[in-house]
C-alpha positions in Angstrom: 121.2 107.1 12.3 118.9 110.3 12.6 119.8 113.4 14.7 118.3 114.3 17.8 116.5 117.8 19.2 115.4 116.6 22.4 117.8 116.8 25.7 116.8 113.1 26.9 117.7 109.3 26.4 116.2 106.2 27.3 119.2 105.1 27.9 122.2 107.1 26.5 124.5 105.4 24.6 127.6 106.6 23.0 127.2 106.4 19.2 129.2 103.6 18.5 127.2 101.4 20.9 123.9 101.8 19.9 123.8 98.4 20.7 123.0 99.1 24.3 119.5 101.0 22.8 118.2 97.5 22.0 119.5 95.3 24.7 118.4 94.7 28.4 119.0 97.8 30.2 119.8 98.3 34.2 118.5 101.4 34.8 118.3 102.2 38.6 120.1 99.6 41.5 119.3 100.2 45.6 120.8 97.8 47.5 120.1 97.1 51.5 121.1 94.7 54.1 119.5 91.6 52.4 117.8 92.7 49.1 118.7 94.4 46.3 115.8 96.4 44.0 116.6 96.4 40.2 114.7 98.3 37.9 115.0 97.7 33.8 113.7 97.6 30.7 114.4 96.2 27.1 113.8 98.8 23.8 114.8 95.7 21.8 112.0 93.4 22.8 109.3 92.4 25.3 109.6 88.5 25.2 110.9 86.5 28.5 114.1 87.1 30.5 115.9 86.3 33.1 117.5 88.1 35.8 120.7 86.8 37.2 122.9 88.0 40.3 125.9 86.2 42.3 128.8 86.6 44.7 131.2 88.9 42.9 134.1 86.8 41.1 132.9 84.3 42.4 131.7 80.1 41.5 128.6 79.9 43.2 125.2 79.3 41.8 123.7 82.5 40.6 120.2 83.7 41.2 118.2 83.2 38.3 114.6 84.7 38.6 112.6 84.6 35.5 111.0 88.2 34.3 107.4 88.3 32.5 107.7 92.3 32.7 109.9 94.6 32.7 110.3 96.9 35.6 111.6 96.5 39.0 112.4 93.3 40.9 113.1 92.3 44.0 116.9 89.9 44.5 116.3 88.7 48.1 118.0 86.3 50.3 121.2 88.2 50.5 124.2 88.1 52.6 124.9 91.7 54.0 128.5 93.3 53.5 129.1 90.8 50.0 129.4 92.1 46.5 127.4 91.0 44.0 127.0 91.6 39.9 123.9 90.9 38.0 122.5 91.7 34.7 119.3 90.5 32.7 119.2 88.4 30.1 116.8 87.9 27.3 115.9 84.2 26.9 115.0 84.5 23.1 118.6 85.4 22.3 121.2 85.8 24.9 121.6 89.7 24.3 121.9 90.7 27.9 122.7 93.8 29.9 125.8 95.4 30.9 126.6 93.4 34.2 126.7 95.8 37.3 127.9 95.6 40.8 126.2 96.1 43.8 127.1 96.0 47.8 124.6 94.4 50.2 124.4 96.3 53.6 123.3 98.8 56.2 122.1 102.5 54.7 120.2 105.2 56.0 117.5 106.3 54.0 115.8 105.3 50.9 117.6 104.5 47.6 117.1 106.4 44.8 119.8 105.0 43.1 123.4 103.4 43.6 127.1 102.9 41.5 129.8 101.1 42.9 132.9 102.3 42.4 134.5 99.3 40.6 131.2 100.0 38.2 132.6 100.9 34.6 128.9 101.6 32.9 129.3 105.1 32.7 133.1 105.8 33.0 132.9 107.9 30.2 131.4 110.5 32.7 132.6 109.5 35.8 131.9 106.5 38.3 130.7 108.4 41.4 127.2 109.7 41.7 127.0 113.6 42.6 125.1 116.6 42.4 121.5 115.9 43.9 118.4 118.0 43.4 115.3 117.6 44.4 111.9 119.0 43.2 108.3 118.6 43.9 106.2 118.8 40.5 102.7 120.7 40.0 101.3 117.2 40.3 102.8 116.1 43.7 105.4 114.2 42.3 108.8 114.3 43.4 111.9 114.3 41.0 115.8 113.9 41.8 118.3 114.3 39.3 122.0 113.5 39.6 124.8 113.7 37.7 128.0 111.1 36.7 131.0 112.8 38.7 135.0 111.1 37.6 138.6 112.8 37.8 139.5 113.7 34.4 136.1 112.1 32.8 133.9 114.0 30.4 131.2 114.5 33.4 128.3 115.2 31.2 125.7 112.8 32.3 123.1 112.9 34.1 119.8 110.6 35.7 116.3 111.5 36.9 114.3 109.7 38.9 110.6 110.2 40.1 108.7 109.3 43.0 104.9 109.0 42.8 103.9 108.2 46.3 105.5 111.0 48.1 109.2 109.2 48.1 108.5 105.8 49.3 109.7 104.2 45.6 111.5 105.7 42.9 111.2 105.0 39.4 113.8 106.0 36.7 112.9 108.2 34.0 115.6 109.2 31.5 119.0 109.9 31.2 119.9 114.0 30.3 123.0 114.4 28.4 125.0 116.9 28.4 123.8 117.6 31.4 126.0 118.0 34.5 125.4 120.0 38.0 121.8 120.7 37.3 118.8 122.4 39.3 116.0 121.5 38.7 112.9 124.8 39.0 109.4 124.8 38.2 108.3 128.0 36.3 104.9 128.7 34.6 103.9 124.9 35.9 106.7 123.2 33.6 109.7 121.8 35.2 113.0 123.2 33.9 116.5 122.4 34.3 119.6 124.6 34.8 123.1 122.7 34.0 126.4 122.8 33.0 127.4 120.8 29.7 130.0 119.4 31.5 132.3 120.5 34.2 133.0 124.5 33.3 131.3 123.9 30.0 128.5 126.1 28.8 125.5 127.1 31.1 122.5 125.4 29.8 118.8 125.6 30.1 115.9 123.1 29.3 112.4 122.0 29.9 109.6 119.1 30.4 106.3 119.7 29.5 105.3 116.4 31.6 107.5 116.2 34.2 110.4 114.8 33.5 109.6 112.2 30.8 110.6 114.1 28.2 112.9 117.4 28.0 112.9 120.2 24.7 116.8 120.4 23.4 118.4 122.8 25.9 119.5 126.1 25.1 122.9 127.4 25.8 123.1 130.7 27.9 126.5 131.2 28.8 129.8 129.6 27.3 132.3 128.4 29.6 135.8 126.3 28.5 134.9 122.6 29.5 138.0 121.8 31.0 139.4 122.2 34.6 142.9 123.4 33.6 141.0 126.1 32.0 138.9 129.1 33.7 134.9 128.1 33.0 131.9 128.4 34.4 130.5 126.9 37.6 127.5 126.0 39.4 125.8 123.8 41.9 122.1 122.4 42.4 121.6 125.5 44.8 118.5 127.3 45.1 116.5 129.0 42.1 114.7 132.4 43.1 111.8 133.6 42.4 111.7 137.0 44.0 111.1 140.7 42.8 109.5 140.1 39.5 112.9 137.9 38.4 114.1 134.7 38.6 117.6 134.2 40.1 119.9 131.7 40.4 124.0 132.0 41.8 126.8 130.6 39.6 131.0 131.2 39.2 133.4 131.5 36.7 136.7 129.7 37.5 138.6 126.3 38.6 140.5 124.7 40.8 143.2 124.1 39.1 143.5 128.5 39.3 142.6 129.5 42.9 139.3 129.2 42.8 136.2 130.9 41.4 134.5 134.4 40.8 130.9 134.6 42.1 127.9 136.0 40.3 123.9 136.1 40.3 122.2 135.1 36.3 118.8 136.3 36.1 116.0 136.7 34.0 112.7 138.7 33.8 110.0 136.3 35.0 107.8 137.3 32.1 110.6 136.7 29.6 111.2 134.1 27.4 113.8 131.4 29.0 115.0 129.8 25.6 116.3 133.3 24.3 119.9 133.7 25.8 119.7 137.3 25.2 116.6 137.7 27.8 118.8 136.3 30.5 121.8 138.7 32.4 124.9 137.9 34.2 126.6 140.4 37.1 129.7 141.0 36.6 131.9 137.8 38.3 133.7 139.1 41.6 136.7 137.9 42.2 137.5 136.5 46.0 139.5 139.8 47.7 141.7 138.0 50.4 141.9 141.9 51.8 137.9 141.2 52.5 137.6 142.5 56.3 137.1 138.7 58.2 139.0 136.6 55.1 141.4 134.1 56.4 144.8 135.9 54.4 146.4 132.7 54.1 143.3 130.5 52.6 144.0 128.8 49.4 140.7 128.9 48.1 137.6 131.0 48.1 133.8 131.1 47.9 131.9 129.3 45.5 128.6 127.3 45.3 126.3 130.3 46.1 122.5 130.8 47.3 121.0 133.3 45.6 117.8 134.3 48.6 116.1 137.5 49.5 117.3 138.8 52.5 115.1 140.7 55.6 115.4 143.6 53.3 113.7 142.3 50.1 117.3 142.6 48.5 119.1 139.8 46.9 122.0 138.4 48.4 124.1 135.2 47.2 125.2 133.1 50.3 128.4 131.6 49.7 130.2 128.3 51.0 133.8 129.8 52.1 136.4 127.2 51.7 139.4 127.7 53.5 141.2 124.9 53.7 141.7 121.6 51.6 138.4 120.0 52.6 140.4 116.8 52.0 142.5 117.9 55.0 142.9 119.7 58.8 145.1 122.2 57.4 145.8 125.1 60.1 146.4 128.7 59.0 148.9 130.1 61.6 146.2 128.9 64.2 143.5 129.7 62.5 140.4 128.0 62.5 139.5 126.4 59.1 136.3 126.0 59.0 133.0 127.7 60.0 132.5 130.7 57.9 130.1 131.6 55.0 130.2 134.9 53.0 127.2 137.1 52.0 127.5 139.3 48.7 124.7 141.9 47.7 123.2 142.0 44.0 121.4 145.3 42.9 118.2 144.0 42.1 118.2 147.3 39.7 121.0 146.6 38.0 121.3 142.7 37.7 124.7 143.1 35.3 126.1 145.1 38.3 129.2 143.1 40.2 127.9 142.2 43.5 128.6 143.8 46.5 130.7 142.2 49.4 128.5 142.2 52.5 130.5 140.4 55.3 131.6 137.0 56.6 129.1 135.5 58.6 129.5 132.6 61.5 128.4 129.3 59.9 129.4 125.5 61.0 129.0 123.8 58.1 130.1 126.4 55.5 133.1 124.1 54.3 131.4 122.7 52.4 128.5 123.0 49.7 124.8 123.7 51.4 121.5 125.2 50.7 119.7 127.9 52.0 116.0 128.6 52.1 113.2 130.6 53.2 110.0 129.2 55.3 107.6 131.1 54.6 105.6 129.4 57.7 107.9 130.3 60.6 109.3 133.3 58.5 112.9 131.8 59.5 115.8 130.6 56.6 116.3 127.0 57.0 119.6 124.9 55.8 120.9 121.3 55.9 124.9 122.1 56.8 127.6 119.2 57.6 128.4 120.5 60.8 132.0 120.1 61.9 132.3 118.6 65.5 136.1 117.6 65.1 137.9 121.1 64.3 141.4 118.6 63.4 138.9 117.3 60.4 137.4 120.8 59.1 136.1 119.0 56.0 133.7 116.1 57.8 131.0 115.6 56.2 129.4 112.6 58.3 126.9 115.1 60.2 124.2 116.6 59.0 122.5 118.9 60.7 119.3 121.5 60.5 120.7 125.0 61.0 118.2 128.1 61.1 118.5 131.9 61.3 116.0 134.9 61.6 118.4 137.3 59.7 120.7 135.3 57.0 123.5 136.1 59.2 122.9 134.7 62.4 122.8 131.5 62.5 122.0 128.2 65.1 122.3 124.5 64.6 118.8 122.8 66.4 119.3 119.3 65.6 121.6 117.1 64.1 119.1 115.0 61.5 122.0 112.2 60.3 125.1 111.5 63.2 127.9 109.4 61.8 130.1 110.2 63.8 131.1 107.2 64.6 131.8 106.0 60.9 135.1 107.8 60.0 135.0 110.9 57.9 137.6 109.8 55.5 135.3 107.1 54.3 131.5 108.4 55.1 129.7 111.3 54.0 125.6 113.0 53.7 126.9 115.9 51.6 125.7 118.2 48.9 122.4 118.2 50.0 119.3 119.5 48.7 116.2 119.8 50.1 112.7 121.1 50.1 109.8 122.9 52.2 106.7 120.2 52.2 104.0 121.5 54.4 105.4 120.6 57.8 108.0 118.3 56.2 111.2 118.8 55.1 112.2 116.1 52.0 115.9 116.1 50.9 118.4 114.1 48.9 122.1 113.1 50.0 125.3 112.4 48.0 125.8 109.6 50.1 129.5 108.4 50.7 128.6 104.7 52.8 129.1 101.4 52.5 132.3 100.6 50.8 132.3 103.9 48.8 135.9 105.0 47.3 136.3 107.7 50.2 133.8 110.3 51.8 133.7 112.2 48.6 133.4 109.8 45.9 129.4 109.0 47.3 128.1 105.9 45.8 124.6 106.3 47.1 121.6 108.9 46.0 119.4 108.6 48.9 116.3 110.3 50.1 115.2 111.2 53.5 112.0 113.1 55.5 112.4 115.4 58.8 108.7 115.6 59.8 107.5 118.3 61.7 110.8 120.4 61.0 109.4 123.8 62.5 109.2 121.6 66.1 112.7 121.5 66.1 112.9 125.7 67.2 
């Protein structure tokens, strides 16, 4: 066994099951009402196989469709609502796959990818996709990553996905590890990847010279602790700036587990080299003040999950998700309202090591929980996909999403509500943590998607990908 310098895997395997390198390998499931796609491949060999699929723990007859090439197939002829498990087999042999579970049944959108809850492939990391992102590449293409979320799992794994044809399909690419809540940028035509290591681990950046096939060994920036019982540092796919000669990008220092997280804005000179760690800066993490004019006194958390945008001004600001309450629950504060509320904090775009400044709290359905916020350069108007709460007794929902836009960064209006399941209940159905991009007149985003038998609302089981066409008709 050799050691590696590059950041990807094709597929990752821990080191005492390099096995899985040379076997069948299930790389990417979407399931639908009566069809399931599965893509795979085999390092190990390109002779025959078969794929087979049947009821879950059940005797029935399996599926058996014979496979010339690897790739993606098409299991048809399904019941809807039934769980299945299927893996590929290589005739020459019997070395086969990992077997994986699927559910059969309505979803909006298109798959990009799928785990069931009950799936154990990847527990080391977690068993709940998380964390989307969504890039278009100088060639047109469109990538997504993801990452592996689990309670009390290593959650250091990550996939990428591409889409040639403008999001229609969606082919798997590689595997990034360690790699966990990662954004995805382009910068001098290569795409690059900001992430943790794993969950308050060590901020990391790494690139592709061809778009996501293959990825240099990332370079660690900042250290954090890698455990939640332990303060670390934090971050979310939110956006990456380019603005004022710098690139820009919001992240926190914290956990849960010690009321919450310090905000801050890293940075770098846009004619600097990425890969030194010395080039890049950090502000000075703020601490959430519950003496902040407009802060609920009695909140148990803070703000966290920050868009770093330029504001009316040409100043940098970091817009913040403001959670109040247990998203898990209605908890009311002495009357309170829960939800509702994002926060603005000011960097000094002179002084990018400078602690950022609080601005104010700012009106914001949807500010719960984690969103992104964006600039249109068309309609000169910032533009955000928010889970808009319509039930103030469930301040966390997160089975609306809706298109929210502002002239100012602080005033802000919801036009259109793009997904409504509101009549699936929040506990078990969410569109959350999503990320999305300007296309010409099009916006193109990717959903944590909670549907369909998922665990609960926030243990999503889908990565799906949706258009809004003609967005700007909307206001």
């Amino acid at each position: 066994m050799k050691g590696k310098n590059t950041w990807h895997y094709r597929p990752y395997s821990r080191l005492t099951e390099n096995y899985k390198k040379t076997n069948p390998y299930i790389c990417r499931l979407a399931p639908y009402d009566n069809h399931c796609d599965v893509e795979w491949f085999d390092n190990g060999s390109k002779d025959a196989h078969t794929l087979c699929c049947r009821q879950r723990a059940s005797d029935k007859s399996s599926i058996n469709i014979p496979l010339d090439t690897e790739g993606c197939v098409t299991v048809g002829g399904l019941k809807a609502n039934i769980e299945y498990e299927v893996f590929v087999r290589r005739d020459s042999d019997g070395n086969k796959s990992d077997t994986r579970l699927f559910r059969s049944g309505e979803i909006l959108g298109t798959v990009v990818n799928y785990l069931h809850p009950k799936d154990n492939a990847f527990s080391f990391s977690g068993k709940y996709l998380c964390s989307p992102c969504i890039i278009k590449a100088p060639s047109g293409r469109l990538l997504i990553s993801m990452d592996v979320y689990g309670v009390r799992t290593s959650q250091n794994l990550s996939f990428l996905y591409k889409s040639d044809d403008g999001g229609k399909t969606w082919q798997y690419l590689n595997d990034l590890f360690p790699c966990f809540w990662g954004k995805l940028f382009v910068y001098n035509e290569k795409v690059h990847m900001l992430a943790m290591s794993s969950e308050y681990g060590n901020l990391l950046v790494g690139c592709s010279d061809d778009e996501g096939e293959t990825w240099s060994a990332p370079v660690s920036l900042f250290p954090g602790c890698g455990i939640r019982d332990e303060k670390g540092m934090h971050q979310a796919p939110t956006p990456v700036l380019h603005h004022g000669g710098r690139i820009w990008t919001a992240v926190d220092y914290g956990t849960w587990e010690m009321d919450g997280h310090a905000s801050a804005l890293v940075s770098i000179d846009e004619n600097d080299d990425l890969f030194v760690p010395e080039n890049w800066s950090c502000s000075e993490f703020v601490p959430f003040n519950r003496s902040w004019e407009g802060a609920v006194p009695h909140a148990k958390w803070g703000c966290h999950e920050g868009n770093a945008v330029a504001g009316p001004d040409g100043e940098v600001y970091n817009t913040l998700r403001y959670q109040i309450s247990n998203v898990f629950t209605s908890d009311d504060y002495h009357g309170q309202i829960t939800h509702g509320k994002a926060m603005l904090l000011k960097s000094d775009k002179n002084d990018p090591e400078k602690a950022l400044e609080f601005v104010k709290f700012i009106d914001f359905n949807g500010g719960m929980s984690k969103f992104v916020v964006r600039y249109d350069e068309v309609s000169k108007k910032y533009v955000s996909l928010v889970n808009e709460v319509i039930d103030n007794t469930s301040p966390g929902q997160r089975n609306v999403l809706s298109l929210a836009v502002s002239e100012d960064l602080e005033n802000w209006a919801i036009v259109k509500k793009l997904i409504d399941g509101s009549d699936y209940s929040p506990d078990v159905v969410g569109f959350q943590y999503v990320d999305f991009i300007i296309d010409a007149d099009n916006i193109l985003f990717a959903s944590r998607t909670a549907f369909n038998g998922a665990n609960n609302f926030h243990d999503s089981n889908y990565t799906t990908f949706h258009i809004e066409k003609d967005f700007r008709k909307l206001f």
